[in-house]
N, C-alpha and C positions, 0 to 999 in steps of 0.2 A: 419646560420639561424636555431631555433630550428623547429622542425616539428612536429605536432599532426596528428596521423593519427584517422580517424574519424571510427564508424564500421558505415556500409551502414546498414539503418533499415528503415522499413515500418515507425516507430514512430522518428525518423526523419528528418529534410529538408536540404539537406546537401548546397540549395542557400539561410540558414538562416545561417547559418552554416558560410557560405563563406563571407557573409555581414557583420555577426558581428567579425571574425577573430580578435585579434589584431594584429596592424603593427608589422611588423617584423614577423612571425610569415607563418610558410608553411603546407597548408593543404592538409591531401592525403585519397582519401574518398576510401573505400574497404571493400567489403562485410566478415565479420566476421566470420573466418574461413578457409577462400579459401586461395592458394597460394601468389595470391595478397595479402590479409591482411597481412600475415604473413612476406613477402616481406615489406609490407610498415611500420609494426613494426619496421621488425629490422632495422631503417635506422631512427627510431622517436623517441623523449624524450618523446614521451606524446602519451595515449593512452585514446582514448574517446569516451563511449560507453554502455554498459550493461551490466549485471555478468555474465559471462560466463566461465564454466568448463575447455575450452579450451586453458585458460592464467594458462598455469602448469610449471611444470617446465622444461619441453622442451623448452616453447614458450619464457619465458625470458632467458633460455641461448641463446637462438636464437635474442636476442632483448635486447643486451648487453647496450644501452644506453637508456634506459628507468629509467625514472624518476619518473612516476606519470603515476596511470591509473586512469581515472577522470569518474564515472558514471553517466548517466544521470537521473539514478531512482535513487529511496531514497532502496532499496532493494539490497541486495546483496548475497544470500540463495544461488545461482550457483555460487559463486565466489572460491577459491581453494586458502583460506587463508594463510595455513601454505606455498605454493608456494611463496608469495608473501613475507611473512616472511621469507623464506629462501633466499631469490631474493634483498630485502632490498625494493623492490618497495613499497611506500604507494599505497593504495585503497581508493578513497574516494567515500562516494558518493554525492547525487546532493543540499545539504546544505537547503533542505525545501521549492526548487524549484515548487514540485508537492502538499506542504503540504494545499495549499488553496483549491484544487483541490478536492481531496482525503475526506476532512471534509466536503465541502458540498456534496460532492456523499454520504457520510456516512449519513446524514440528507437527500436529496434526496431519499435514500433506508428504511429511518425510515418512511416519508413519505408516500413513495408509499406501503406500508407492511400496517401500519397503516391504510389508507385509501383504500386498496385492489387496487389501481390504475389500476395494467394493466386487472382486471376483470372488473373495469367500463367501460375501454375502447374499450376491446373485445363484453361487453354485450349490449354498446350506436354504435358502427361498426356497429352489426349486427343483430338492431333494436330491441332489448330484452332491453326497457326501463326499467333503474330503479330508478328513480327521485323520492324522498321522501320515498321509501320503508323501513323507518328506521328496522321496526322488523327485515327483514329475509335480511337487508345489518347492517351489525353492523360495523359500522366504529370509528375512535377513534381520537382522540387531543393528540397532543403530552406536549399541558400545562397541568402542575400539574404531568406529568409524571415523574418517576424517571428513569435517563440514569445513567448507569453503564457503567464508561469507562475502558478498561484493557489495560493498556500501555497511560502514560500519558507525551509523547513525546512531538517532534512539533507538529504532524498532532493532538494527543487526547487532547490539550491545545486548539487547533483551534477549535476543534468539541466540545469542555465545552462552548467557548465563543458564538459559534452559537447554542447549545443546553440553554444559558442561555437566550437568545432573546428569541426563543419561550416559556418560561416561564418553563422551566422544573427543575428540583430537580438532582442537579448534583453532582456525588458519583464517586472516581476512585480507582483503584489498580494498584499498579506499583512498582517491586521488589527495584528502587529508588524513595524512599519520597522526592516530592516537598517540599523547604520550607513552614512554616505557612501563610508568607505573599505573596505568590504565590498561596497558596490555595485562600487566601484571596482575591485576586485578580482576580480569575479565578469564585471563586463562585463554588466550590470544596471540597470534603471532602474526607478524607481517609479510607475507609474500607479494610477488608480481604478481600479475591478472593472469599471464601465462604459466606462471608457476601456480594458481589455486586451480584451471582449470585445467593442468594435466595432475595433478597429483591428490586433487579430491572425493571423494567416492560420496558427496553430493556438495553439490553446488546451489547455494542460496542467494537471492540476486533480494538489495533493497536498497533500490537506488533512486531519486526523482527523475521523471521521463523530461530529458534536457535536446538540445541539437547534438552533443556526443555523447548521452547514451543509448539514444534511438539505435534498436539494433545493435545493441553492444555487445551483443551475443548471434552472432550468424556463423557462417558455415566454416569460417575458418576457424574460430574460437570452438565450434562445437566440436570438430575436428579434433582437437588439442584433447577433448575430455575422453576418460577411458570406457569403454564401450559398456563395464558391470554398473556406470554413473547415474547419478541423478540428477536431475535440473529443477528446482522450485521455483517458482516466481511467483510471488505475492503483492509486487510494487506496482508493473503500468506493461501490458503486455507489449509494446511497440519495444521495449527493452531488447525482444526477441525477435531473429528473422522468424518468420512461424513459418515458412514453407521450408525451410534449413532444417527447420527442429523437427516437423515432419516426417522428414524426408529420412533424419538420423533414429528415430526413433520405429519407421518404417521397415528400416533395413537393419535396425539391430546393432546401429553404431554407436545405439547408446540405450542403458538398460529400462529407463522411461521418467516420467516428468510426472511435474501437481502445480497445475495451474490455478489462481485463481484469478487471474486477467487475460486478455484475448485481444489483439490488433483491434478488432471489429466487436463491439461490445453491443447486443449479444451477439455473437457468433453465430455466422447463417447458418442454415442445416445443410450444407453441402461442405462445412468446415468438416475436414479431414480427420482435427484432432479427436472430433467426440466420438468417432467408430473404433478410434485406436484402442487395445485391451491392455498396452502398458501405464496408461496416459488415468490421473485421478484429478476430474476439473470440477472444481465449484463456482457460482455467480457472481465473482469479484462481492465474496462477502465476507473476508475475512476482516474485517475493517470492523462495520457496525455490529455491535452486538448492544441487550439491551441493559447489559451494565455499564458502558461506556455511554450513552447517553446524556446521564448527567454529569459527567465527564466533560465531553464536549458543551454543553453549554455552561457549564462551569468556567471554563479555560475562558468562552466566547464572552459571555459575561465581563466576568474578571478585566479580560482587556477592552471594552467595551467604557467600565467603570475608568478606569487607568486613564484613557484619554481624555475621558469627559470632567477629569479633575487636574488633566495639563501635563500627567506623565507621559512616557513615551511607552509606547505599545511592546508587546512581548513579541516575540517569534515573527519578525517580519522577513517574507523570504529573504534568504541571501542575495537575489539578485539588485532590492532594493534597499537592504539594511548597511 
């Protein structure tokens, strides 16, 4: 009987886990890292779970019969690819399981930045009305706006299609061009990286955290953007210089940001960005919700299934497929 052993996580439910199993099929839940997991590996064709540093090459000579490590995130920036390539193991990850998710949090955070959200809510809490104050609350429409997407995968296909409902002027960059008639389709257009970020009044980054995108966005790129701008990042915070973005959103060179990742996860409390009053951060949670769940272990399953009857696995990163 083949066996997946699951990593134990907060994000998670390992009696979702056990309901959707397929038959035939033995599951061994174990916190990722510990002796146990490591035990429960090596005894498993399948491994399912989250990119972790930890699957090196100790851990598959240790975990001789592994076949597939199957992720539940679309991210894989902690993963220790060359091991895996050396191991023969595919990596996949979760096949766009989280990518509905992820594009409205992205719209969500244009929202709340636009409309100053969580200052309305802080100033209506604690009785500091501001109902009709249009001069000194400047808030803004995201129709007729132009969104600048960078990285036009699943998830930046998803957030063109809901940036197009609200009426907005949609423009991307992406080192691989969509066909014409997928632009066509999407309501899209192709500019440079330096043409979306001087001429877009927000800029949406969803890109995988690579050696050239780290930092894809610092002080010269933020320079380029027009000072009324926005910046979203919903993908891997390293994306961003954060003392650049700081610094620009400090002085007003740029009109403020919605993160929901951070260099340093969690972010210490002497981090700059969370005292900032332009600045709308959540806990790198746009990802998990609890509709996508069975989602993810549907995809993990599925390919799970796939190899254990001799196909070849779905969604194996690019850098091994």
């Amino acid at each position: 009987m083949p066996t997946i052993t699951l990593m134990a996580n907060p994000l998670n439910e390992p009696a979702l886990a056990r309901e959707l199993l397929p038959a035939g099929f033995e599951l061994l839940v174990a916190e990722g890292g510990t002796p146990e997991f490591a035990a429960a590996a090596a005894r498993s064709e399948f491994v399912v779970g989250y990119s972790q540093p930890y699957l090196n090459d100790a851990f598959f000579k240790a975990s001789p019969n592994l076949k597939l490590v199957q992720l539940l995130s679309a991210g894989y920036d902690r993963s220790d690819i060359e091991a895996h390539r050396r191991a023969g193991v595919p990596l996949c990850n979760n096949g766009g399981a989280n990518s509905t998710a992820v594009a409205e949090h992205a719209l969500l955070l244009m929202l709340a930045t636009c409309r100053r959200l969580p200052w309305l809510h802080a100033s209506t809490a604690a009785g500091r009305w501001r109902g009709n104050d249009i001069s000194n609350t400047k808030l803004y429409e995201l129709r007729d706006k132009t969104l600048g997407i960078i990285g036009l995968g699943t998830i930046g296909k998803k957030v063109a299609r809901l940036a197009n409902a609200f009426g907005m002027n949609v423009q991307y960059y992406d080192v691989k061009r969509v066909p014409e008639e997928t632009e066509d389709a999407l309501s899209v257009r192709f500019r440079l990286m330096k043409e979306i970020l001087r001429t877009s009044d927000i800029v949406s980054l969803h890109v995988p955290l690579l050696p050239n995108t780290r930092h894809m966005i610092g002080r010269d790129e933020i320079a380029l953007m027009q000072p009324h701008a926005y910046l979203i990042n919903t993908c891997r915070g390293p994306v961003i210089d954060e003392p650049a973005l700081t610094e620009a959103l400090s002085t007003g060179k740029l009109a403020g940001a919605g993160l929901d990742v951070f260099d340093q996860e969690p972010p210490p409390a002497d981090n700059p960005l969370l005292s900032l009053p332009n600045v709308v951060l959540t806990p790198h949670f746009a990802g998990p919700t609890w509709d996508n769940q069975v989602a993810r272990f549907r995809n993990a399953f599925d390919n799970c299934q796939r190899v254990a009857r001799g196909d070849k696995p779905l969604w194996v990163i690019p850098e091994l497929s």
